[in-house]
C-alpha positions as CSV (number, residue, x, y, z in Angstrom):
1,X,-0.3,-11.9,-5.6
2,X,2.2,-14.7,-5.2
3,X,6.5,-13.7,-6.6
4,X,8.7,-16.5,-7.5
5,X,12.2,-15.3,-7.3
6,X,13.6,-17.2,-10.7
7,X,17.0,-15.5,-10.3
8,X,18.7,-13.5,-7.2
9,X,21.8,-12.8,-8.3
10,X,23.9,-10.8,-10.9
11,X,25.4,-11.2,-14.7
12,X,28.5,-13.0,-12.7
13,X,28.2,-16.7,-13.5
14,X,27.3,-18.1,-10.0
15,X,26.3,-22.3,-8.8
16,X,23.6,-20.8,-7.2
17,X,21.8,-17.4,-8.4
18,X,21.1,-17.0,-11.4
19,X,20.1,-13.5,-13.1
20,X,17.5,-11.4,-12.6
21,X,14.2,-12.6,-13.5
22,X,10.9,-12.5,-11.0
23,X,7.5,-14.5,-12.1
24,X,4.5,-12.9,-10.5
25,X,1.0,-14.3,-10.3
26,X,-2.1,-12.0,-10.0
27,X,-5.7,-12.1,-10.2
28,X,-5.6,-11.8,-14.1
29,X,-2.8,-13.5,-15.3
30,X,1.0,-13.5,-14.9
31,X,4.0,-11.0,-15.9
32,X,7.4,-11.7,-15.7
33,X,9.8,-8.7,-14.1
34,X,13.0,-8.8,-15.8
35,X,14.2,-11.5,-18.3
36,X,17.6,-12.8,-18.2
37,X,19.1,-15.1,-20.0
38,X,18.8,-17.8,-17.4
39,X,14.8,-16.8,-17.1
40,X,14.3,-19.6,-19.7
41,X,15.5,-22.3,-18.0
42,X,14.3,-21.0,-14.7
43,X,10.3,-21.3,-15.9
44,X,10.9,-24.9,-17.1
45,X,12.8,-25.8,-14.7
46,X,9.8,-24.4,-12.0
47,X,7.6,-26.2,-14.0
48,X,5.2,-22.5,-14.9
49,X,3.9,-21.7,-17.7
50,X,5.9,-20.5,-20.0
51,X,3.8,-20.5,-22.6
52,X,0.6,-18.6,-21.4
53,X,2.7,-15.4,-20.3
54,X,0.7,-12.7,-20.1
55,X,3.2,-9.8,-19.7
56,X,6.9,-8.8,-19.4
57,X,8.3,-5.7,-17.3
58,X,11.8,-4.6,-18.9
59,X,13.5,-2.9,-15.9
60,X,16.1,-1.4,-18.3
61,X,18.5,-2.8,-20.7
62,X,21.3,-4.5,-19.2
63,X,22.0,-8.0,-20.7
64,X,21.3,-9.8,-17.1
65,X,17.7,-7.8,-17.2
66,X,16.9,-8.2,-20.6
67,X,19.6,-10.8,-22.3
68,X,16.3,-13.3,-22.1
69,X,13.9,-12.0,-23.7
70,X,14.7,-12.4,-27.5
71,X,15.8,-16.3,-27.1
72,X,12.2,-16.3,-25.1
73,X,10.4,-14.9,-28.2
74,X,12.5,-17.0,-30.3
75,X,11.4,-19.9,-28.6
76,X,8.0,-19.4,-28.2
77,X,7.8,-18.8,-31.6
78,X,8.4,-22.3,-32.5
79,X,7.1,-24.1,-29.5
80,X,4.4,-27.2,-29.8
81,X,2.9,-25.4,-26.6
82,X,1.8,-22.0,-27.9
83,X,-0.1,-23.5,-31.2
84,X,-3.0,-22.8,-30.0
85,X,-2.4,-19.6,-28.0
86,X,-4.5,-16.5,-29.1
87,X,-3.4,-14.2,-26.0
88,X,-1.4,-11.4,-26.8
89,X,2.1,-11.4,-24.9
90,X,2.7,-7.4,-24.0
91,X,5.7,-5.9,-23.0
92,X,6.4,-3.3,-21.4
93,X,9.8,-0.8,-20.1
94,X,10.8,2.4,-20.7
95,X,11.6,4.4,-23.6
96,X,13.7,2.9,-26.3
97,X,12.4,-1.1,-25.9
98,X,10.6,-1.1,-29.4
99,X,13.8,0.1,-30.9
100,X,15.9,-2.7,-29.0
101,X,13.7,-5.4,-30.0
102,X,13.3,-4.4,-33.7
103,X,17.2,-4.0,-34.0
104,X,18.0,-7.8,-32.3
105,X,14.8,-8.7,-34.8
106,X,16.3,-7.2,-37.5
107,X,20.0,-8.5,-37.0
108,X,19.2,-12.2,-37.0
109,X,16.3,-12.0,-39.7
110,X,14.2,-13.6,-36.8
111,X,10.9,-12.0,-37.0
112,X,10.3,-12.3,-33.3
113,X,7.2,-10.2,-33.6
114,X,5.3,-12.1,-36.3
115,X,3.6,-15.0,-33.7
116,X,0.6,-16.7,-33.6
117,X,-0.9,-14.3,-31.3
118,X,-0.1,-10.3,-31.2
119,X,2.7,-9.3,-29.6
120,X,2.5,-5.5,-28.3
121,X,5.4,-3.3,-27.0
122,X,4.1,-1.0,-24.7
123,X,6.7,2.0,-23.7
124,X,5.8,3.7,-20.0
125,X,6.7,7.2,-19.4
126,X,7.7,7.9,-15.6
127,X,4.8,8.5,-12.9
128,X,2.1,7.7,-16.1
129,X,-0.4,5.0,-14.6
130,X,-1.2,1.9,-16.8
131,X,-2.4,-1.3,-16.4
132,X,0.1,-4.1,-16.3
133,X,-3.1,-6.7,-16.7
134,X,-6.4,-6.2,-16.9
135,X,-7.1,-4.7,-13.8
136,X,-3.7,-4.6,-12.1
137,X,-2.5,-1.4,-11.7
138,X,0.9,0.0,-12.2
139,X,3.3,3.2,-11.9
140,X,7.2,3.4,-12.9
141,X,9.5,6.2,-11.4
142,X,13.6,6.6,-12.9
143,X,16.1,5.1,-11.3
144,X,19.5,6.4,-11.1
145,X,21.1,3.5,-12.9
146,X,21.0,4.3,-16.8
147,X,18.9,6.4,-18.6
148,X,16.0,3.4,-19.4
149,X,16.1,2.1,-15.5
150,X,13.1,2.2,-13.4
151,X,11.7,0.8,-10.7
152,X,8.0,-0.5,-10.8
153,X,5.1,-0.1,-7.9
154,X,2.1,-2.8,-8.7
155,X,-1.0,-3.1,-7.4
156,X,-3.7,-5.9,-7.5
157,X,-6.4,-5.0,-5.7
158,X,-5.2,-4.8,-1.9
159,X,-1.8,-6.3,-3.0
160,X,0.6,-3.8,-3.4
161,X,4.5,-4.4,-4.4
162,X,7.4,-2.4,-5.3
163,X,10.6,-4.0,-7.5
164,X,13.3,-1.7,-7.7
165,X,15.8,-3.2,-9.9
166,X,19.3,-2.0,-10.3
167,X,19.5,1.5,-8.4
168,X,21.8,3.5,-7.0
169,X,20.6,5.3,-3.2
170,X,17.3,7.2,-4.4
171,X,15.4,8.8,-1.2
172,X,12.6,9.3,-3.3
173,X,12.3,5.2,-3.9
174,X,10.9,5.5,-0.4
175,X,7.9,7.5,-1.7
176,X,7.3,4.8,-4.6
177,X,7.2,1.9,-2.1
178,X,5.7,3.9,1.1
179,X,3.7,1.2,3.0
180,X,3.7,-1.9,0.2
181,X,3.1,-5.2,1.6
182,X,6.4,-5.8,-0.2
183,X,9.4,-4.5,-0.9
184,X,12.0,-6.0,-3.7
185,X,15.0,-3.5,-3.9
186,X,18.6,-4.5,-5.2
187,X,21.3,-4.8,-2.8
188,X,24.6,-5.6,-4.8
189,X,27.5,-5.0,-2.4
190,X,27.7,-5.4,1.6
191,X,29.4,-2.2,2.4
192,X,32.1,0.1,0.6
193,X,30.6,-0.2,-2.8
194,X,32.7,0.2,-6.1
195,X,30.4,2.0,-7.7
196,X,27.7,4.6,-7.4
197,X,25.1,2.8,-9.3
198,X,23.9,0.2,-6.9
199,X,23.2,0.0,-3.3
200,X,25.4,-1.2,-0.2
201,X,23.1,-2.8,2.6
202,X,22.9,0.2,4.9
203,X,21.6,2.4,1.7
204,X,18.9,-0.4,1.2
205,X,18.0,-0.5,5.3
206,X,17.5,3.0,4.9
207,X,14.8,3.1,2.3
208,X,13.5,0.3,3.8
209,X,13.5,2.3,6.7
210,X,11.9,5.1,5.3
211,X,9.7,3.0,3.2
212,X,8.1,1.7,6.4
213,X,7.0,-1.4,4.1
214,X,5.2,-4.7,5.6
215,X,7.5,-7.1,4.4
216,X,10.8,-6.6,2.7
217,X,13.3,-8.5,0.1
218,X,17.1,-8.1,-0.6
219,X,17.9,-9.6,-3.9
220,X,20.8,-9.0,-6.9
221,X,23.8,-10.2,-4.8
222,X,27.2,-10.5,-6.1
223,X,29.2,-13.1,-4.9
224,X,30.8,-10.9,-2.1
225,X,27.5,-12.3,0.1
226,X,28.1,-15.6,0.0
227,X,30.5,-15.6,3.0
228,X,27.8,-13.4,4.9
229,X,25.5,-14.4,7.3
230,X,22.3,-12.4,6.2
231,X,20.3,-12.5,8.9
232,X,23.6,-11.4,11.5
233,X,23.9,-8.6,8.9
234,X,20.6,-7.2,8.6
235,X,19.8,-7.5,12.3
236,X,22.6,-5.1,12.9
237,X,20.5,-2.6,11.4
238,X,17.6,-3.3,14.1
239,X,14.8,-3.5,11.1
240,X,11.6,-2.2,10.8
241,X,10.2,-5.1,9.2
242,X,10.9,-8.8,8.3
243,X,13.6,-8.6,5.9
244,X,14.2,-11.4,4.0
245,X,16.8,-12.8,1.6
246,X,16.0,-13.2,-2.2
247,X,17.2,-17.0,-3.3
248,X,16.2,-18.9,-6.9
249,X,12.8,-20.9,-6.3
250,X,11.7,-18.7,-3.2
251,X,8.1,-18.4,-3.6
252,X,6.2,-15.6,-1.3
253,X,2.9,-14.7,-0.9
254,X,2.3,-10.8,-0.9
């Protein structure tokens, strides 16, 4: 699997990270994890295809996860480069997504579901096994963030990876992500957080810890980080593993 990081940073306007939005590559196809509002421009911009999407993962429902992906259908709906698609487009998050789409369908008269090609809204229940892709496996498991938030373990054959999303400190993340040749976990704030919700970079070198991954990646960073140095401040916490820092057009091989 190959993860293009298309935005590393937060819903706080920012010259340099945009919101959260993740394009992955696998052996059958591609799925995008998260789609913000900037996830848009980001695949143009990158020069991907847009257009031949396979699948979407909804982490949960907060506008810099999710603001994306009705101007996406709205778009693709109308686009000279999906005429001749016949793929389905699924897309998949917790409970509630068919409901969220249907009302933003319904409030602009858009009908973002009547494409060329199906479009199918598939809603995972936590710890339920299903495949992402045609033969790419996947598991979600809550996060404590809001009631729709989880965090998403995918496996392509001997790839393995684990995206976390927003989270607040979950031990039981660890289990989720135990061994993956890589890690993507959240980690908003440097130390002192405002708020439970998210994690502070000791709370994310401990799962990271515990998780005993190959490879790890830091990623949603408010602006607080900009006047880190990143590798000063994660070698203070003598790591496990490589631990490396999300930024907009990093490409990595997992």
């Amino acid at each position: 699997m190959i993860l293009t990081v298309l935005g590393s940073g937060t819903s706080v306007p920012h010259p340099r990270r945009s919101s959260s939005a993740y394009w992955l590559e696998t052996s059958s196809g591609t799925v995008l994890l998260d789609c913000s509002p900037s996830a848009i421009q980001r695949m143009a911009e990158l020069g991907l295809d847009w257009a031949g999407l396979d699948a979407i993962w909804i982490s949960h429902f907060h506008l810099d996860h999710f603001g994306g992906l009705a101007p996406y259908l709205f778009g693709i709906k109308h686009a000279a480069e999906t005429r001749g698609r016949t793929s389905p487009l699924r897309i998949f998050g917790g409970r509630g997504l068919g409901d969220l789409i249907r009302g933003i369908d319904a409030a602009g008269g858009y009908r973002l579901l009547e494409q060329r090609f199906a479009i199918e809204i598939v809603e995972v229940g936590e710890l339920e096994p299903f495949e992402i892709l045609p033969g790419v496996e996947a598991v979600a498991k809550k996060t404590p963030h809001t009631d729709a938030s989880h965090a998403i373990h995918i496996r392509d054959g001997e790839s393995t990876m684990v995206f976390t999303a927003d989270t607040g400190f979950d031990t039981s993340l660890t289990g989720l992500a135990g061994g993956v040749g890589l890690f993507v976990l959240e980690c908003s704030f440097i130390r002192d957080k405002p708020v439970e919700l998210h994690l502070e970079l000791a709370e994310a070198m401990h799962l990271i810890r515990r998780a005993a991954p190959r490879r790890a990646m830091l990623t949603h960073f408010y602006p607080e980080w900009d006047e880190i140095d990143f590798d000063d401040a994660v070698a203070a916490f003598d790591p496990p593993c490589e631990v490396f820092e999300a930024f907009d057009g990093l490409r990595i091989e997992i």
